[in-house]
PAMARSE-100286 format. One record per residue: x negated, y, z negated of N, C-alpha, C in turn; residue in one letter. Coordinates in steps of 0.1 Angstrom, whole numbers, padded with zeros to 4 digits, always signed. Example, Ala and Ser with C-alpha at 12.3 -4.5 7.8 and 13.67 -1.06 7.14 Angstrom:
REM residues 2
-0132-0057-0078-0123-0045-0078-0132-0033-0078A-0128-0022-0071-0137-0011-0071-0129+0000-0079S
END
This chain:
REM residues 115
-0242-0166+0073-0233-0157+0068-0239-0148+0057X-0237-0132+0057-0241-0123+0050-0231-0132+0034X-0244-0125+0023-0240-0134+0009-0237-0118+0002X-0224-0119-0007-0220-0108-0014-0228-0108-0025X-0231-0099-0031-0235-0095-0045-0233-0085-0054X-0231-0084-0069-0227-0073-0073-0236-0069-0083X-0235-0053-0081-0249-0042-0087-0243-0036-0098X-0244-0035-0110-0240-0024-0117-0241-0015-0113X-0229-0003-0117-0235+0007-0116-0232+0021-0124X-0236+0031-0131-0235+0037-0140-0233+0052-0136X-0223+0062-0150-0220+0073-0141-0211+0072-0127X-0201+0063-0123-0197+0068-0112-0180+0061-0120X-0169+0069-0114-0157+0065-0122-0147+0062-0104X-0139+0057-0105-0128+0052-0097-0115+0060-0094X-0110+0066-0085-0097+0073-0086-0082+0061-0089X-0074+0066-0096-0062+0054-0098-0059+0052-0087X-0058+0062-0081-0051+0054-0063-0066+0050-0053X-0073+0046-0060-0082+0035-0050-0078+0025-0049X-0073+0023-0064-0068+0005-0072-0064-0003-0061X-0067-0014-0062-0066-0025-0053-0047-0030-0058X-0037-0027-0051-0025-0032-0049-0025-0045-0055X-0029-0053-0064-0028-0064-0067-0014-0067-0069X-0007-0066-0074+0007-0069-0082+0011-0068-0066X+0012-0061-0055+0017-0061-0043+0012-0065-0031X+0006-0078-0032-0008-0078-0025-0008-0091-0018X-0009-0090-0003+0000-0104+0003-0010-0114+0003X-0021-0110-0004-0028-0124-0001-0024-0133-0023X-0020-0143-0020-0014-0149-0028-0024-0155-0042X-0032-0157-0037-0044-0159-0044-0049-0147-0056X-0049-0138-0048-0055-0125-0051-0042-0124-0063X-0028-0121-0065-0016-0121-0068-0013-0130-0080X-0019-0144-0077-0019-0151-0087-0028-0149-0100X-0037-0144-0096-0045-0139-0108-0039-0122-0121X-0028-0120-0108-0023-0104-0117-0022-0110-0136X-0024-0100-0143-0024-0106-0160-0008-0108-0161X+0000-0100-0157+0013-0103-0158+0017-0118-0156X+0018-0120-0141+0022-0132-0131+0017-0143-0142X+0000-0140-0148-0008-0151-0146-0005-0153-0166X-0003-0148-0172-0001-0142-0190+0013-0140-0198X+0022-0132-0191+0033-0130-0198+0044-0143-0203X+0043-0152-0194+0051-0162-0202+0043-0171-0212X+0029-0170-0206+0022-0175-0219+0006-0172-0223X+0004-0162-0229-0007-0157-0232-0020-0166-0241X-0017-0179-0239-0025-0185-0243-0035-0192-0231X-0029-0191-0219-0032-0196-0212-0048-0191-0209X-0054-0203-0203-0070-0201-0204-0070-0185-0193X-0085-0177-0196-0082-0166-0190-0073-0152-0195X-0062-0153-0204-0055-0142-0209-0059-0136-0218X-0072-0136-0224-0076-0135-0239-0073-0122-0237X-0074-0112-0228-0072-0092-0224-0056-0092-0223X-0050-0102-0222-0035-0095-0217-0030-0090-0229X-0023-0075-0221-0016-0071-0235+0001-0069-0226X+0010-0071-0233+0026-0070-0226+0028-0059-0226X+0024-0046-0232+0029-0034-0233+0018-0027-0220X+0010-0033-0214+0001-0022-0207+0003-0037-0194X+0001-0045-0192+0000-0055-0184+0016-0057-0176X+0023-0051-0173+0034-0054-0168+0033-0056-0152X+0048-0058-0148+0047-0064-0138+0041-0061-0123X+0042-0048-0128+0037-0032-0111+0026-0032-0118X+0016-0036-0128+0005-0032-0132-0006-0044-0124X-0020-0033-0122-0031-0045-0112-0043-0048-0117X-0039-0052-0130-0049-0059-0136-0051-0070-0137X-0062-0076-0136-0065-0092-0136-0070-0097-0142X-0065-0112-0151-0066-0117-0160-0073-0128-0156X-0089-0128-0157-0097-0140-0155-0110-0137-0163X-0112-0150-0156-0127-0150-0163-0137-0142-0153X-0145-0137-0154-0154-0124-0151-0159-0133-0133X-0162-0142-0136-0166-0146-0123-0153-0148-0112X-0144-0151-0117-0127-0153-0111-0130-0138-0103X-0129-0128-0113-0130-0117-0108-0135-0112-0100X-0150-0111-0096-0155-0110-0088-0154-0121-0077X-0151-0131-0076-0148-0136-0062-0133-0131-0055X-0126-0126-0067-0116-0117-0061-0118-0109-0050X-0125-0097-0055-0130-0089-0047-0141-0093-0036X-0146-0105-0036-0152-0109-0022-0142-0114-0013X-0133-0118-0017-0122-0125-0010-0115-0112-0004X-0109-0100-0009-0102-0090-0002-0112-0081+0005X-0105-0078+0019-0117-0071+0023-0116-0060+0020X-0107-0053+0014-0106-0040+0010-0116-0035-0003X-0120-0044-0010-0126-0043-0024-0140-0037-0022X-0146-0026-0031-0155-0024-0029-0166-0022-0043X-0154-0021-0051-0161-0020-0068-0149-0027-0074X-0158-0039-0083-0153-0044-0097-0151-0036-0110X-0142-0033-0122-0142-0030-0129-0142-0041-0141X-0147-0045-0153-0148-0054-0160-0147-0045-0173X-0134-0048-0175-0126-0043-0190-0130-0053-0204X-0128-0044-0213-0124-0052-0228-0135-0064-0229X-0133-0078-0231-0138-0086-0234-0148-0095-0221X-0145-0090-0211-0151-0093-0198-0136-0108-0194X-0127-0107-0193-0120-0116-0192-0106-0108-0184X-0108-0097-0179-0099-0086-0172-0107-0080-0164X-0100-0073-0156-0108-0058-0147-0093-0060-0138X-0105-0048-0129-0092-0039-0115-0104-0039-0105X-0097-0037-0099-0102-0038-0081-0103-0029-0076X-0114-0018-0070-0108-0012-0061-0115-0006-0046X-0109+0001-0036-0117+0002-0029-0122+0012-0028X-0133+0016-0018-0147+0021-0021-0154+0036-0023X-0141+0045-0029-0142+0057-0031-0144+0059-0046X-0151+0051-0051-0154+0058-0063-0166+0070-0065X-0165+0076-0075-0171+0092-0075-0177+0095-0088X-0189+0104-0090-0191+0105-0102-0184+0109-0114X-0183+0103-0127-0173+0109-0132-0159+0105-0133X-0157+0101-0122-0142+0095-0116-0132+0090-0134X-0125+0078-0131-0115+0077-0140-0117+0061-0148X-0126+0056-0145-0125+0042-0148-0131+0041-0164X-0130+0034-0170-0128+0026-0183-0138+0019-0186X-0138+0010-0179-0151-0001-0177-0161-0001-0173X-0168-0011-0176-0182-0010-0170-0175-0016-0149X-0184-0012-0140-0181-0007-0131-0194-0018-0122X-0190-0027-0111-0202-0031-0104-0197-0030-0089X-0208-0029-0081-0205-0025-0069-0206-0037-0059X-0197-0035-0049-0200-0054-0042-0207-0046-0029X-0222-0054-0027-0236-0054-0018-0230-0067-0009X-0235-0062+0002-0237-0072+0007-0258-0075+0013X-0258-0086+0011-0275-0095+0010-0280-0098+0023X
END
């Protein structure tokens, strides 16, 4: 089996509608990690240290894990083609593989290789 890997990568930003559908996203796994689903009743919970209630709501597709959670996210959807890792490294977004120089993203930005 080809092995995933992820590259940094610098200078290149994400369009909002690449974002990976999390909050609407039929694989359950993937879903259960949203910051909302996985934060809002209780923000203590291991993993939530990035949730915020005013930006993390329920249509929102950010994910509240630990950095490595995150990236096996995106090996797990096939749609995923870049990780973003927000704030404390305990969040990011997902998306797929049209990101562009410049683009829109926030975070540091890694690219999923395949080995």
């Amino acid at each position: 089996a080809n092995r995933v890997e992820y590259a940094e990568v610098l200078g290149l930003g994400c369009p909002v509608d690449t974002l990976v559908q999390v909050a609407f996203h039929d694989n359950e796994a993937l879903r259960s990690l949203q910051c909302h689903r996985r934060c809002a009743a209780d923000s203590l919970v291991d993993g939530c240290l990035d949730f915020d209630a005013a930006v993390h709501t329920s249509g929102d597709h950010t994910l509240c894990a630990a950095w490595q959670d995150i990236l096996n996210a995106c090996t797990m959807v096939e749609e995923c083609g870049f990780a973003e890792q927000q704030s404390t490294g305990q969040s990011g977004r997902l998306y797929r593989s049209q990101c562009v120089p410049a683009g829109t993203s926030t975070g540091v930005l890694y690219q999923r290789m395949v080995a």
